[in-house]
C-alpha positions as CSV (number, residue, x, y, z in Angstrom):
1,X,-31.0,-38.1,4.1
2,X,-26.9,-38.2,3.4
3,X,-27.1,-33.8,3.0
4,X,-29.2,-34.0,6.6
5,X,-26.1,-36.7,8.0
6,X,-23.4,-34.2,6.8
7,X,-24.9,-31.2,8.2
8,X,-25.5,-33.3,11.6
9,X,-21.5,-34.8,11.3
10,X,-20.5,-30.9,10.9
11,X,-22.4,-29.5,13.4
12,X,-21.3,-32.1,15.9
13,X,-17.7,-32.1,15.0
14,X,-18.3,-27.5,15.2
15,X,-19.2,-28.5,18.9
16,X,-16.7,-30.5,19.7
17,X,-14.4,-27.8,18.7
18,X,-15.9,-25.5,20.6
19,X,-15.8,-27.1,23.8
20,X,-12.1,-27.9,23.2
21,X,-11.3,-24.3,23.0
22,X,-13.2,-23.5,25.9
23,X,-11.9,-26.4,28.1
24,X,-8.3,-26.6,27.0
25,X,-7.6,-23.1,29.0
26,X,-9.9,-23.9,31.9
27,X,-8.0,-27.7,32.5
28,X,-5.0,-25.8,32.9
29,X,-6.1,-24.0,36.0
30,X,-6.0,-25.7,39.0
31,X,-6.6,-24.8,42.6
32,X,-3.2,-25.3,44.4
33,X,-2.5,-24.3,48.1
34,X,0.5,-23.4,50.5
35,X,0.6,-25.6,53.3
36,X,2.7,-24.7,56.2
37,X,3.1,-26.7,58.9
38,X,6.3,-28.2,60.3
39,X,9.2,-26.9,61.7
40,X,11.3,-25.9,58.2
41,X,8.1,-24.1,57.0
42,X,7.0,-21.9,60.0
43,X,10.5,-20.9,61.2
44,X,11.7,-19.5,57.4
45,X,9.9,-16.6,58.3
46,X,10.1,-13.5,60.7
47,X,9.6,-14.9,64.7
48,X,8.7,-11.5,66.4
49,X,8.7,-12.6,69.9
50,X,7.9,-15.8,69.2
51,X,8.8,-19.2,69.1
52,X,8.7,-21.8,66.6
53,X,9.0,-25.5,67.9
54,X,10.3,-28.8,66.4
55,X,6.9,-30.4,66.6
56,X,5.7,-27.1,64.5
57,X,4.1,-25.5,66.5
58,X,4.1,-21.4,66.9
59,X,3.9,-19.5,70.7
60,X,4.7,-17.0,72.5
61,X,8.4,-16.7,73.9
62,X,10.1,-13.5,75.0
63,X,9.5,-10.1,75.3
64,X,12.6,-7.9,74.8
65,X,13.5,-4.6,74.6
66,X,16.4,-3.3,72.6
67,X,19.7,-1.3,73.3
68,X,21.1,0.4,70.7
69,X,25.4,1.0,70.8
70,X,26.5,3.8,69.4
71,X,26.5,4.5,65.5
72,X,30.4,4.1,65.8
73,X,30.4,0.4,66.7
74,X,31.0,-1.8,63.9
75,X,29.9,-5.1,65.8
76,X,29.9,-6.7,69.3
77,X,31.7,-9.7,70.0
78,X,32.3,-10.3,73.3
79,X,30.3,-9.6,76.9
80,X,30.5,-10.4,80.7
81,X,28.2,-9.7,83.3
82,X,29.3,-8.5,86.9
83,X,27.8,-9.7,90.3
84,X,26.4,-6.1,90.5
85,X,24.4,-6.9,87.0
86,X,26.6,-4.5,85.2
87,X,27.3,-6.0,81.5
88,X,30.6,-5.4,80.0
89,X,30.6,-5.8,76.0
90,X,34.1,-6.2,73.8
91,X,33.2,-4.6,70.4
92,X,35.0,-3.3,67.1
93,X,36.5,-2.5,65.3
94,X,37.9,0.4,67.8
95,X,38.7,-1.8,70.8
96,X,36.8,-0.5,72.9
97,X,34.5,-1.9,76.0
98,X,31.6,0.2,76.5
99,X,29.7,-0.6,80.2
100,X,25.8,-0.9,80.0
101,X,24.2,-0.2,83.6
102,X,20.3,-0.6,83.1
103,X,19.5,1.1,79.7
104,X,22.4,3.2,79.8
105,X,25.3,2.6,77.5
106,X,29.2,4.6,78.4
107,X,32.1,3.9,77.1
108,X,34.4,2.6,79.7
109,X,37.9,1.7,77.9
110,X,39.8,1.9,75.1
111,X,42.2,-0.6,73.7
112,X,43.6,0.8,70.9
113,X,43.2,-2.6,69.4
114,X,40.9,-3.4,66.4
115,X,38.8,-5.9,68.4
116,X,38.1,-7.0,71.9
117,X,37.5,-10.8,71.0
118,X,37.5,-12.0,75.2
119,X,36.2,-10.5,78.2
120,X,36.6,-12.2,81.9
121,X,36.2,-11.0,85.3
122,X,38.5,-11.8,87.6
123,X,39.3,-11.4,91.2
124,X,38.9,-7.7,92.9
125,X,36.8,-6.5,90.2
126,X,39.3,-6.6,87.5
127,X,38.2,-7.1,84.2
128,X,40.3,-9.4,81.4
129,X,40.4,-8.5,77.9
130,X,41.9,-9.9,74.6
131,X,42.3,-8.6,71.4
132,X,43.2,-9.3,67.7
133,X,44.9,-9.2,66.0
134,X,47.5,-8.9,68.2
135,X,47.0,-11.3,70.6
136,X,47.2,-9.1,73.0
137,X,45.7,-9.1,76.7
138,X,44.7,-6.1,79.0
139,X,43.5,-6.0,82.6
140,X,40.9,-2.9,83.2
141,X,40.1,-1.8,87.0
142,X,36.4,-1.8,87.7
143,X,36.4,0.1,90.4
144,X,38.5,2.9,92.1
145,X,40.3,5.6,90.8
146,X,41.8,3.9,87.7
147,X,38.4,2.4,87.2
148,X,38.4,2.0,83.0
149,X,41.7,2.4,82.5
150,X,43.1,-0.3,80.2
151,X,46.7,-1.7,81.3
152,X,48.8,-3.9,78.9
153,X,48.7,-7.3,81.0
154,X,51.1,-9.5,78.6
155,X,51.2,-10.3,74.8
156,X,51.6,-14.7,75.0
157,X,54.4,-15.8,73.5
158,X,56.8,-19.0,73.8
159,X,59.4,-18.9,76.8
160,X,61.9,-17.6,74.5
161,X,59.8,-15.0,72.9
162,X,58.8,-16.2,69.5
163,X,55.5,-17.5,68.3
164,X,53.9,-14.9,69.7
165,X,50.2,-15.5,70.1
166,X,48.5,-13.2,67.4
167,X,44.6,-14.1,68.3
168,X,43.2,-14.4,71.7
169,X,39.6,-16.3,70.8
170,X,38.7,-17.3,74.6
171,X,39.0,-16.4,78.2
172,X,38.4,-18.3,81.5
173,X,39.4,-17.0,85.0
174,X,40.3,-19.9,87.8
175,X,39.7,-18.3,91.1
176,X,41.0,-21.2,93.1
177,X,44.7,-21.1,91.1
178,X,44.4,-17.3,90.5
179,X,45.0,-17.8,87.2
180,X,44.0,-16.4,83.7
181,X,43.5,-19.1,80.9
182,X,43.9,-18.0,77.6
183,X,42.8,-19.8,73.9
184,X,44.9,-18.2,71.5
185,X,46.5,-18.8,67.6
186,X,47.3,-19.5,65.2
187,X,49.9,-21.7,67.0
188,X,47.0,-23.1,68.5
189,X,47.9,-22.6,72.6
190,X,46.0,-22.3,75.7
191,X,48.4,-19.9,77.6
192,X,48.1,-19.8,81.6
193,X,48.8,-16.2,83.3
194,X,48.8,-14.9,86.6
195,X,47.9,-11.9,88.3
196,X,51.8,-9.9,87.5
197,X,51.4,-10.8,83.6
198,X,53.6,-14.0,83.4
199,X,52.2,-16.2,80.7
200,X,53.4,-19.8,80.0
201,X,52.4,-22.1,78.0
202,X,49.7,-24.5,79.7
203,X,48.9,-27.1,76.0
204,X,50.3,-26.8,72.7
205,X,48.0,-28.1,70.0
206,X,48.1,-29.3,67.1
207,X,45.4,-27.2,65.9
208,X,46.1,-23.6,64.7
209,X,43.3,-22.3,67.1
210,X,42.2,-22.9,70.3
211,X,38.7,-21.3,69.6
212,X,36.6,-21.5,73.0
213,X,37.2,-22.4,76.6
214,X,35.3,-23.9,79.6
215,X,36.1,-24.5,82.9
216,X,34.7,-26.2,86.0
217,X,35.9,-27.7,89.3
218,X,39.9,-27.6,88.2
219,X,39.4,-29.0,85.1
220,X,39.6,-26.9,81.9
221,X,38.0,-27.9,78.6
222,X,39.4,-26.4,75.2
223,X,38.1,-26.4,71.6
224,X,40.1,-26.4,68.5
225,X,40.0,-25.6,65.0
226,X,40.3,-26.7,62.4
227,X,40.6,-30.3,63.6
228,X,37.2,-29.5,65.8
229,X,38.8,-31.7,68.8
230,X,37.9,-31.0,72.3
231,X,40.2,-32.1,75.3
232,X,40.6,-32.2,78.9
233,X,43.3,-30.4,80.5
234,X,43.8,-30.7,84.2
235,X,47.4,-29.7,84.6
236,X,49.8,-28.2,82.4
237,X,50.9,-30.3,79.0
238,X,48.5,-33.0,80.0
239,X,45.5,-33.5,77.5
240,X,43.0,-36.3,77.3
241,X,40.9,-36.0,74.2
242,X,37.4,-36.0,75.3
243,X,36.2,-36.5,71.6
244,X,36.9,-35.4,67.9
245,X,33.6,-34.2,66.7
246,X,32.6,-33.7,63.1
247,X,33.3,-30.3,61.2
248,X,36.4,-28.1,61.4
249,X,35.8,-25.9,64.2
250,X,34.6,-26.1,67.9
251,X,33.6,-22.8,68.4
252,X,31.6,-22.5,71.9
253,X,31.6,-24.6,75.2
254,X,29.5,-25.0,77.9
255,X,29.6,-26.7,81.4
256,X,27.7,-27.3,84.3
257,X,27.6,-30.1,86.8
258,X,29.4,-32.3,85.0
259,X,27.4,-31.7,81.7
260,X,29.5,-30.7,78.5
261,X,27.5,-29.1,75.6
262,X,29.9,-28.9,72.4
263,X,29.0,-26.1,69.5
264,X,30.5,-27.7,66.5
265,X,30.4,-26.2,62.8
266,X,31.6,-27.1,59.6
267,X,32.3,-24.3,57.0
268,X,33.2,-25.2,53.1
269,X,35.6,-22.9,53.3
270,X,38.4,-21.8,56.7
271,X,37.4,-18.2,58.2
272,X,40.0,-15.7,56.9
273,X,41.4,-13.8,59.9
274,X,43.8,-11.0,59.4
275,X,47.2,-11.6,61.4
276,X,49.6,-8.8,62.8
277,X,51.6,-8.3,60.0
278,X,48.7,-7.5,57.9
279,X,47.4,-3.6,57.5
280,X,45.8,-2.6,60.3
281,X,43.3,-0.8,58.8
282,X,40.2,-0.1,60.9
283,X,37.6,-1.8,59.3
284,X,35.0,-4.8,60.2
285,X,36.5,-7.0,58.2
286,X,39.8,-6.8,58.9
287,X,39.0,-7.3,62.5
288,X,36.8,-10.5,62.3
289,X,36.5,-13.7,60.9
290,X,35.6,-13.7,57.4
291,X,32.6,-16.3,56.7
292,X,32.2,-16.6,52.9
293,X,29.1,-19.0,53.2
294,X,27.1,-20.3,55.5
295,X,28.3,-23.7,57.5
296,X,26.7,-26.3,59.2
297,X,25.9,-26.2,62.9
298,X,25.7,-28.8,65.2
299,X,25.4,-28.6,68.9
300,X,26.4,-32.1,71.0
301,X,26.2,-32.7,74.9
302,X,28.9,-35.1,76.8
303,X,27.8,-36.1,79.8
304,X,30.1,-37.3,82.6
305,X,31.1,-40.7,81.5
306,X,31.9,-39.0,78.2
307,X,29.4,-40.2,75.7
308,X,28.8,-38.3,73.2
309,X,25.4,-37.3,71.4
310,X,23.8,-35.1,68.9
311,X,21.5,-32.8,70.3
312,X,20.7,-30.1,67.6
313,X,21.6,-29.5,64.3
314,X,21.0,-26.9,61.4
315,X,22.3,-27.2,57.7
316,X,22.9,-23.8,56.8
317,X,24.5,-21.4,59.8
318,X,26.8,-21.4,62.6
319,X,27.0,-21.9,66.2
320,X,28.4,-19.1,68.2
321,X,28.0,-19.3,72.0
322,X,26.3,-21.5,74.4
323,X,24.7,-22.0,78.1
324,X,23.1,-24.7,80.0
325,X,20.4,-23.6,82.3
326,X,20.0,-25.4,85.3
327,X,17.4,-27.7,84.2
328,X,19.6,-28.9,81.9
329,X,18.1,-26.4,79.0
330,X,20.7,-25.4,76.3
331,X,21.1,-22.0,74.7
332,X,22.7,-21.8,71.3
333,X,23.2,-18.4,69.7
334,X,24.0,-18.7,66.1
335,X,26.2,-16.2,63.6
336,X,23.8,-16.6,60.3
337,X,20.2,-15.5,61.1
338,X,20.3,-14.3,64.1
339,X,18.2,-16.2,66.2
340,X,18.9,-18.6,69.5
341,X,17.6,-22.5,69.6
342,X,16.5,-23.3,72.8
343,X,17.4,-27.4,73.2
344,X,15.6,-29.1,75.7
345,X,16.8,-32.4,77.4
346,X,14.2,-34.5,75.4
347,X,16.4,-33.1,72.5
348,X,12.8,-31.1,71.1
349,X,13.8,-27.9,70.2
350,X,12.8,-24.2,69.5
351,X,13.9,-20.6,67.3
352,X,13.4,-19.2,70.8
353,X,14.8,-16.0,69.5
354,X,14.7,-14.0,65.9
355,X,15.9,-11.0,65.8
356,X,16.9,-8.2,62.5
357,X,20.5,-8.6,63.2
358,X,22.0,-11.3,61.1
359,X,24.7,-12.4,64.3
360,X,24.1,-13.5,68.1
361,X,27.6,-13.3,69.6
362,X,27.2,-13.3,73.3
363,X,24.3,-14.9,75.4
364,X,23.5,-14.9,79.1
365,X,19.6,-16.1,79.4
366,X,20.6,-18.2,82.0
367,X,21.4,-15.5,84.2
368,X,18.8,-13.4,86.6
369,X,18.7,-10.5,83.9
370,X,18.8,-12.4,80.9
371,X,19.8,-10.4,78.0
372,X,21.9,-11.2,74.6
373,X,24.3,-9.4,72.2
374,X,23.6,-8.8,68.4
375,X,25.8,-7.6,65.7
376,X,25.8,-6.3,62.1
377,X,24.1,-3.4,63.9
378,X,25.2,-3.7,67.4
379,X,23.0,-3.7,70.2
380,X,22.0,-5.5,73.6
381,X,18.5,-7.0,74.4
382,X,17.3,-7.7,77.8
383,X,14.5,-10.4,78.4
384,X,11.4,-8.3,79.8
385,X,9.4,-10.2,82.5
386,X,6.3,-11.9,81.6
387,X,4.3,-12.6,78.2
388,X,5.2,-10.4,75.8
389,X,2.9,-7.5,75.0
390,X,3.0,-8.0,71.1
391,X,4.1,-10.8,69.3
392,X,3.4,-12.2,65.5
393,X,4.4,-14.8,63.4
394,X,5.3,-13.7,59.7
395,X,5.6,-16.2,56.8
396,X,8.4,-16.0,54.6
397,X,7.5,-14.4,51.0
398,X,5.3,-17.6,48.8
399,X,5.9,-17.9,45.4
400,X,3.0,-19.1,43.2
401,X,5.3,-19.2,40.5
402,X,2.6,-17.3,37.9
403,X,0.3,-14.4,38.7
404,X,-2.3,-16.2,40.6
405,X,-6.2,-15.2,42.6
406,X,-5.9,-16.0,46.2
407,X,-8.6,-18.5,47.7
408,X,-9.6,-18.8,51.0
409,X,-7.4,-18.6,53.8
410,X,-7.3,-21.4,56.3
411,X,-5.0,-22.2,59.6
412,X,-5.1,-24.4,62.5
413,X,-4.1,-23.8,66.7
414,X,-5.8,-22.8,69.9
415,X,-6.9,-19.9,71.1
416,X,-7.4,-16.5,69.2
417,X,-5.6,-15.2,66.4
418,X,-5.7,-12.7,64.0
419,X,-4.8,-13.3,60.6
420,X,-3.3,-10.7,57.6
421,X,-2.3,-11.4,54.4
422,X,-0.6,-9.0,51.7
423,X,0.4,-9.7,47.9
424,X,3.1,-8.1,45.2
425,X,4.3,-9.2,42.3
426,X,8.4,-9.0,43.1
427,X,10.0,-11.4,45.1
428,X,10.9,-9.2,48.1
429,X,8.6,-6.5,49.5
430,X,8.6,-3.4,48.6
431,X,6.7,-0.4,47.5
432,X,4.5,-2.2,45.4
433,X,3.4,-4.6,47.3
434,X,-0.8,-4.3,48.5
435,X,-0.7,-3.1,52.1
436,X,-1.2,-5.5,54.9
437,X,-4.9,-6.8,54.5
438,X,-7.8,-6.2,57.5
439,X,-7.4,-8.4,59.9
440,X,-9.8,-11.8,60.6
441,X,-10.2,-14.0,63.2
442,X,-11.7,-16.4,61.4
443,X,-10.5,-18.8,58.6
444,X,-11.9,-17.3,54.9
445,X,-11.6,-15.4,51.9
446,X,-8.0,-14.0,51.3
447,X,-8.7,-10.1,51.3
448,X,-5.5,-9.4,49.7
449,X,-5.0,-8.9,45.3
450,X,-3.7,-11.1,42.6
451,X,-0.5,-10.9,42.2
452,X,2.1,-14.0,41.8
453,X,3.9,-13.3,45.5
454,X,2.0,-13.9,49.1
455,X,3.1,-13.3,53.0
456,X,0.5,-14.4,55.6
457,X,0.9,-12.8,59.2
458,X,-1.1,-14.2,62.5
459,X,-0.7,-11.4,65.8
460,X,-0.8,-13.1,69.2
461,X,-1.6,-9.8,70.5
462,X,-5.4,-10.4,71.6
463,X,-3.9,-14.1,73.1
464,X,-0.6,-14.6,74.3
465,X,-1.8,-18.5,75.4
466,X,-2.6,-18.7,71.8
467,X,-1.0,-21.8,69.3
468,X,-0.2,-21.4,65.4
469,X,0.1,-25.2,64.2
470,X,-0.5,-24.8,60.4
471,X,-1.8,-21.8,57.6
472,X,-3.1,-23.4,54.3
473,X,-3.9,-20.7,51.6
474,X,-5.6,-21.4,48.2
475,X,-5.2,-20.0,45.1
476,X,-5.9,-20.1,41.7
């Protein structure tokens, strides 16, 4: 009886053994998921025509079609647009200001400066530039026989001569006063100039940049950095502070009817621009502001009584330019991701734009040819009419931490869309990587191979009307 206990007691305590060694590694696999769907999770992906809205949600947006510049432009900085729909851009880090007429892209002047920084049109078809780092400002016939032809207009400087301006950040033409207004450093002054080349000065700061202009019915609205105050100028040496906005740097203004919309940013660290006395060798750098890490961006409207309120903001980035449409929508190009926020005035917002190029530095949606201006790999996009003919939404690279078996694949919206999924085991990809998976229409299995890295992409192609509002993948 005691052997038949003992040979029971073993058996059982063999068994439980057993099942230990087959559970433990079993209990340490679980079914986990990714679940995207808000905002900070959709947009951290590619937007190919595209949209990704505050309420996360995914659509359709524009349709563009790109313009390359020449191999030998660095970058594009600046850009105006004539009544004639002819676009003028500033670029560097040659100087130069190439015309774009429909698709086709001439150059049309030369500077002999590194950058052209400002462009403005002024009366008679003349075209305003500024440089840097000179601080130097040239007028350019549009027309005529001199047509392209760059002239020296006037290098700012005080009465005397000294403290001469070595930056010229912003332009703004006032066709009632005939009069050129200039944002300039690093004495930080907004320098007035008429039509012969005479510059005074119209506000010293006490900032060492005025960084952007605006101006509408007389009165003339200048940023600042690094103090990131913006102030009201309506005659010459008389400011009124419209606010001081957090950050170190007001870097675009926008007006219309009254409306003020403010692109403020905050950088850990002040943009390192080369001055005059520096080498002027030819190179991107030397020409542009240096950004060693991403800032903070925040975009604020003032309306006419002069409150003040946060619109939009974005932790890691920069705003570059703005417009206000005349609904009251705001465009706000930004310098780290290249894309453009589209702000409505419920203060919802969208990526209304993504595009390769990691800078946006001149916008004009607002305008009856919309189009923008990229850099890191100049070029200039004009906004095709109608839904765009392809469009997709592309996840950013998921991380399942370990090598992992994908589970069924799972997403939420309206209408039809098509879902792909591939798989890799680096965290970028590349060669290895599985190709792109068939496409499904319906929610399922994930076609694509273990592997410990996933991307999920969902066409619009089939359904423009189409809404993304979350993907949820499984795996193992």
């Amino acid at each position: 009886m005691l052997r038949r206990r003992a040979l029971l007691l073993s058996t059982l305590s063999f068994s439980a053994l057993l099942v230990c060694v087959l559970v433990s590694p079993a209990s340490a696999i679980s079914t986990r998921s990714f679940v995207l769907d808000d905002l900070t999770m959709l947009a951290a992906g590619e937007l190919t025509h595209v949209a990704a809205f505050s309420d996360g949600h995914v659509e359709t947006s524009l349709d563009l079609r790109r313009i390359a510049l020449p191999d030998d432009v660095a970058f594009a900085w600046s850009a105006v647009r004539a009544p004639d729909g002819t676009i003028y851009l500033g670029t560097g880090d040659t100087g130069r200001i190439y015309r774009i007429s429909g698709d086709a892209v001439t150059l049309f002047a030369e500077t002999g400066q590194l950058l052209v920084s400002a462009l403005a049109l002024g009366e008679g078809g003349v075209l305003y530039a500024g440089t840097l780092p000179e601080g130097r400002v040239y007028a350019v016939d549009t027309t005529g026989a001199t047509a392209g032809t760059a002239r020296e207009l006037v290098r700012p400087a005080d009465a005397d001569g000294t403290h001469a301006a070595e930056h010229v950040w912003a332009l703004a033409y006032d066709s009632a006063r005939h009069v050129l207004f200039a944002g300039t450093g690093p004495e930080g002054r907004v320098y007035a100039i008429d039509r012969s080349g005479s510059a005074s000065v119209y506000w010293d700061s006490t900032a060492e940049h005025v960084m952007s202009l605006a101006l509408e019915g007389g009165a003339l609205y200048a940023g600042t950095s690094d103090d990131a105050i913006v102030v009201r100028l309506t005659a010459p040496g008389s400011a009124e502070v419209v606010d001081d906005f957090p950050g170190n740097e007001i870097t675009a203004l926008a007006i219309r009817d009254g409306r003020l919309v403010v692109g403020a940013n905050e950088f850990p660290d002040p943009p390192a621009v080369a001055s005059s006395s520096a080498t002027t060798k030819r190179t991107a750098t030397t020409a542009s502001p240096a950004r060693p890490r991403p800032g903070k961006a925040r975009v604020y409207t003032v309306e006419a009584g002069g409150r003040a309120e946060r619109a939009w903001g974005q932790d890691e980035g920069h705003v570059t330019r703005l417009e206000i449409a005349s609904d009251g929508t705001i465009y706000a190009a930004t310098g780290h991701d290249g894309r453009i926020v589209r702000i409505a005035t419920d203060r919802t917002s969208a990526v209304w734009v993504d595009v390769d190029e990691r800078q946006v530095l001149a916008i004009g949606l607002t305008e009856p040819d919309p189009y923008f201006v990229t850099s890191d790999g100049a070029a200039l996009y004009r906004a095709v009419p109608g839904r765009p003919r392809t469009a997709s939404w592309t996840s950013k690279v998921l991380d399942a931490e370990f090598d992992a078996r994908w589970g069924a694949l799972e997403w939420r919206g309206t209408g039809t869309l098509r879902f792909s999924t591939r798989s890799g085991g680096t965290a970028r990809p590349d060669e290895s990587w599985s190709d792109w998976s068939t496409e499904t229409t319906t929610p399922g299995p994930n076609r694509s191979p273990a592997g410990r890295f996933l991307q999920q992409r969902a066409s619009f192609d089939g359904d423009p009307e189409a809404v993304l509002r979350a993907v949820t993948a499984y795996y193992l």
